[in-house]
C-alpha positions as CSV (number, residue, x, y, z in Angstrom):
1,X,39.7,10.0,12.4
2,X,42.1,7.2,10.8
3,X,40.3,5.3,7.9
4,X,41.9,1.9,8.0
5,X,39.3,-0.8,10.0
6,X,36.8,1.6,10.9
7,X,32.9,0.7,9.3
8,X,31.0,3.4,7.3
9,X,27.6,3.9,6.0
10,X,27.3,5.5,2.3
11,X,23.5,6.1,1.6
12,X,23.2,6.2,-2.6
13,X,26.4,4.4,-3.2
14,X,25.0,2.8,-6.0
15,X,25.8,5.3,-8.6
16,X,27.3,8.7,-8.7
17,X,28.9,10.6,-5.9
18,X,28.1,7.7,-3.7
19,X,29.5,5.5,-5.5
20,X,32.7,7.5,-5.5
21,X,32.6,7.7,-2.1
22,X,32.2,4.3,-1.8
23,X,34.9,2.9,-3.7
24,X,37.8,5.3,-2.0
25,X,36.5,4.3,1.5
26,X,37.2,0.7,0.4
27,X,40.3,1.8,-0.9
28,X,41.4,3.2,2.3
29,X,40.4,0.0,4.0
30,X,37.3,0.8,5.6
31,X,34.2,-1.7,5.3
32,X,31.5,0.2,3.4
33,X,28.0,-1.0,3.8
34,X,25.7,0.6,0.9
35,X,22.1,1.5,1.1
36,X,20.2,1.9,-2.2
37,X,17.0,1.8,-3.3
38,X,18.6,0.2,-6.7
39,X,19.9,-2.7,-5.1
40,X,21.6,-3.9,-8.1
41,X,23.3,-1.0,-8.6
42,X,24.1,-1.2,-5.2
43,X,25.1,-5.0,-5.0
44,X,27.5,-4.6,-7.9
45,X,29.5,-1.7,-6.6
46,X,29.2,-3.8,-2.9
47,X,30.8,-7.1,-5.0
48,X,33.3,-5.0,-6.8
49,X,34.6,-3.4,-3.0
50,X,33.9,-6.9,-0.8
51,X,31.4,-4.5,1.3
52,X,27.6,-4.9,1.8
53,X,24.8,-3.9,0.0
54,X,20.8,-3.2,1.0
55,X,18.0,-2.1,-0.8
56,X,16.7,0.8,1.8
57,X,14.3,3.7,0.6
58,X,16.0,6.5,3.4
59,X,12.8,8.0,4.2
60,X,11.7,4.1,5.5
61,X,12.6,4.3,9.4
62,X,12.3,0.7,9.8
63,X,13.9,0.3,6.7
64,X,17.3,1.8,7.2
65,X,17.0,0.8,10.7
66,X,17.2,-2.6,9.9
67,X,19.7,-2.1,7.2
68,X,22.0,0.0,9.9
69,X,21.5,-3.1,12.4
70,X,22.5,-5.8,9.8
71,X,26.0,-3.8,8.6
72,X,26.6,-3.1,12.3
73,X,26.6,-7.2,13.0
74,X,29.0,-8.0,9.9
75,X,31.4,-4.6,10.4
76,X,30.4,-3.1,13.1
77,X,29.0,-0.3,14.1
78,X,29.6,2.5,11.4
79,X,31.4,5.3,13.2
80,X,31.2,7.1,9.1
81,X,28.0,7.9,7.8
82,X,27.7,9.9,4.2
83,X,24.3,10.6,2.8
84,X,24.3,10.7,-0.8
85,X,20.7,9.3,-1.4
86,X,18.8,12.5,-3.7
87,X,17.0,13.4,-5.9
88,X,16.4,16.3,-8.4
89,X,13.4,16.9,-10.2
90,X,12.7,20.2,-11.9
91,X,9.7,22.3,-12.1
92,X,8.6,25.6,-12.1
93,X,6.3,26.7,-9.1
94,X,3.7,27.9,-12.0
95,X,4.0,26.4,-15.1
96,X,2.7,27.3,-18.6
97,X,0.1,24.6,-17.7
98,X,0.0,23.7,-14.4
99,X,1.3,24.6,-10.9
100,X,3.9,22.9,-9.4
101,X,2.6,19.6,-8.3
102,X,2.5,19.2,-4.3
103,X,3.0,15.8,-4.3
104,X,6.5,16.1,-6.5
105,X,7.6,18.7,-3.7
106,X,7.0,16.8,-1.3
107,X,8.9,13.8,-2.2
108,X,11.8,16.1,-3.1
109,X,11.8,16.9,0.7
110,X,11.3,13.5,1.6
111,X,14.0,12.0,0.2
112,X,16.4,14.9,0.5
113,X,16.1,16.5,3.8
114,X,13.6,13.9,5.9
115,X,15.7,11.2,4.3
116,X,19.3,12.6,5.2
117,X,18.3,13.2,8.7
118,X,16.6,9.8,9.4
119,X,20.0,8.0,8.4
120,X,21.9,10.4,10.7
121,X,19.8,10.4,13.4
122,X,20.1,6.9,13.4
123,X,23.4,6.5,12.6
124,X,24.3,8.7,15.5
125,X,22.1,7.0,18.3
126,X,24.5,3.6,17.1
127,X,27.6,5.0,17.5
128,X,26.5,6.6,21.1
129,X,25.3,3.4,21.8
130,X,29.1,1.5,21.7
131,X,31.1,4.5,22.7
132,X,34.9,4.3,21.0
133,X,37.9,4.1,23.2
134,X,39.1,7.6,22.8
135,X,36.7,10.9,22.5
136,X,36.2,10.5,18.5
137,X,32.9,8.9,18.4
138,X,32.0,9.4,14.5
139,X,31.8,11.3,11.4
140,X,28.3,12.3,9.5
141,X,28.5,14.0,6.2
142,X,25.4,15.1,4.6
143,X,25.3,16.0,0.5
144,X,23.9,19.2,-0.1
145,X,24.0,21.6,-2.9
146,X,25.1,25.0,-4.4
147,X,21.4,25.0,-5.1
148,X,20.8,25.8,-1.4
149,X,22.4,29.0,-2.1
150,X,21.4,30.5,-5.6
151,X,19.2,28.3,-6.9
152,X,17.8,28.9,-10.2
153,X,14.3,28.7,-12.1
154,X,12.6,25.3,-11.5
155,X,14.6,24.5,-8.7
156,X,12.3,25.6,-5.9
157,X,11.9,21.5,-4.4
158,X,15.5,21.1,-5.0
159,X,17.2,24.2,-3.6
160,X,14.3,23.9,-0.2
161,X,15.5,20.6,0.4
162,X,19.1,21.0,0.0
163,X,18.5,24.5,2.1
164,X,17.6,22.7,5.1
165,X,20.3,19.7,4.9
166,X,22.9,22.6,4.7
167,X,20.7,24.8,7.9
168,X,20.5,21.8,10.1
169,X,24.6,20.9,9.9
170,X,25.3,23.3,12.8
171,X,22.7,22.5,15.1
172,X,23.1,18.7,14.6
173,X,27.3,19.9,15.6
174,X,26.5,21.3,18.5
175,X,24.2,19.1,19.8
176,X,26.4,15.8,18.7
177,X,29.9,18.0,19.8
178,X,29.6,16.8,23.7
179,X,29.2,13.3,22.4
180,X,32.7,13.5,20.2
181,X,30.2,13.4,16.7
182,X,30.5,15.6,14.1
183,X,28.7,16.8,11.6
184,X,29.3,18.7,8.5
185,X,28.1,18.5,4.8
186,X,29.4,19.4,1.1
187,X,27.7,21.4,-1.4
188,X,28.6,19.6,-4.6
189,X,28.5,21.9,-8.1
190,X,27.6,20.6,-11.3
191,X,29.3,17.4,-11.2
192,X,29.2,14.8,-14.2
193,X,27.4,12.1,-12.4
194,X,24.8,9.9,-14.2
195,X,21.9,12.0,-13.9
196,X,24.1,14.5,-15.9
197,X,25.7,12.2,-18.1
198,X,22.3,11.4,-19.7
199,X,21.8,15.2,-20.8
200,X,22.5,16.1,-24.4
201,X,26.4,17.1,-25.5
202,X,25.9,20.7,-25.8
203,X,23.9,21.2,-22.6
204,X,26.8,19.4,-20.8
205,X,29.4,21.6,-22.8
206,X,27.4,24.5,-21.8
207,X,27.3,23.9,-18.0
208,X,30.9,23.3,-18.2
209,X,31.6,26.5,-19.7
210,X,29.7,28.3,-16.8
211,X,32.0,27.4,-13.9
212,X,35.1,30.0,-13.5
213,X,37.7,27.9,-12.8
214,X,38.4,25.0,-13.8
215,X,35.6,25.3,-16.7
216,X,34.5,21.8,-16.5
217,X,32.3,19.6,-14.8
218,X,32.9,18.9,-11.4
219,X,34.4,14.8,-11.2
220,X,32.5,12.5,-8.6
221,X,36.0,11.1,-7.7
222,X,36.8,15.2,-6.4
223,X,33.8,14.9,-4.3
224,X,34.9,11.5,-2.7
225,X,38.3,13.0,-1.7
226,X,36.8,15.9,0.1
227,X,35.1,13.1,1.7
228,X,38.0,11.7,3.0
229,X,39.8,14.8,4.1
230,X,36.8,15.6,6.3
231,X,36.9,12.3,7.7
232,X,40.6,12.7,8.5
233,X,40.5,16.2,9.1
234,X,39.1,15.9,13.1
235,X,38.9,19.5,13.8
236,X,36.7,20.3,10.7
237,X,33.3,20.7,11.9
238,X,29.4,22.0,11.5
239,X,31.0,23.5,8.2
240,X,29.3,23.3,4.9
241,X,31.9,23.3,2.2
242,X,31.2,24.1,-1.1
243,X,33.0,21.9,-4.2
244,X,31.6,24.7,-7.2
245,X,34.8,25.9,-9.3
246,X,33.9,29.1,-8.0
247,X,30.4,28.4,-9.5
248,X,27.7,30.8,-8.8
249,X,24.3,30.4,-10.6
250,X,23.2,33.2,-12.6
């Protein structure tokens, strides 16, 4: 699929990998709408790249509904959709002083899994709605994790959640295949995104050290460009690639 004019989605493009993702879409001339529940994290990358901004929680159906029909008025509709929106609390499943609380889990899978496939669900029924001249009808790209694989200790939430986005990529090819969709996702490593950044020195240093080759964090902008090769790359498909360094938790 060629970049230049087309409209895409980027669910958490207010910070981190979305953000990345964001800004090199723009670059390549494609009209980036953001959704964000930090809508002034959101609005400020939006300003900076002349796209569109909207506070959505993903999980919200009528929310992201409405912020999908809003972009699709002022860009079109979004033939690019790339869920970034997470989250990635830690806890053991039982605790020195507690059990893992239900609630927290729950939310995890919310956001991560429910909330992915609500935006692509969504984002798919638009673009089969105004069908594209030739047989390409879209691209989704979901975010999952290394953590799907091997995760570790206190990553039970985490690794479920990012488990299913990475399980449901071929069925949601398949399915969206006849229609000229398709659908794969990434499963990022340790990358140095906020959430990272705000971790001491040495525990960065020591997370770096861990990952084969190169032994450094993983850079949001990497992410992004893997973006845009699938994007481009029209014969890539219900494939979940993983962006690790060789990385794979002990």
């Amino acid at each position: 699929m060629e970049l230049v004019n087309q409209a895409a989605i980027v669910t958490g493009g207010g910070s981190g990998l979305g953000e990345a993702t964001a800004r090199l879409l723009a670059q390549h001339q494609v009209k980036v709408a953001i959704l964000d529940q930090n809508e002034a994290a959101a609005q400020a990358v939006a300003n900076d790249i002349e796209g569109l901004a909207f506070a959505c929680d993903v999980t919200d159906e009528a929310a992201v509904q409405a912020a999908l029909e809003a972009a699709h008025a002022l860009h079109g509709v979004a033939r690019i959709c790339v869920n970034c929106a997470g989250v990635a609390p830690a806890s053991r499943i039982v605790g020195r002083d507690a059990v893992h609380d239900l609630a927290q889990f729950n939310h995890v899978i919310q956001v991560n899994l429910v909330g992915s496939f609500n935006v692509m669900r969504l984002a798919a029924a638009a673009m089969l709605q105004q069908p594209s001249e030739d047989k390409t009808q879209g691209v989704i790209i979901n975010t999952a994790s290394v953590a799907a694989f091997d995760g570790q200790i206190g990553q039970a939430a985490y690794s479920a959640s990012k488990g299913g986005v990475a399980a449901m990529t071929l069925p949601a090819a398949r399915e969206f295949a006849k229609f000229g969709i398709r659908v794969n996702a990434v499963a990022p490593g340790i990358m140095a995104t906020p959430m990272m950044a705000a971790m001491p020195e040495k525990v960065q240093a020591q997370l770096a050290a861990s990952v084969p080759f190169p032994a450094r964090l993983g850079e949001p902008a990497e992410f992004a460009e893997l973006i845009r090769h699938i994007i481009e790359n029209d014969y890539l498909n219900a494939t979940v690639i993983r962006l690790d360094g060789a990385l794979r938790m002990s």
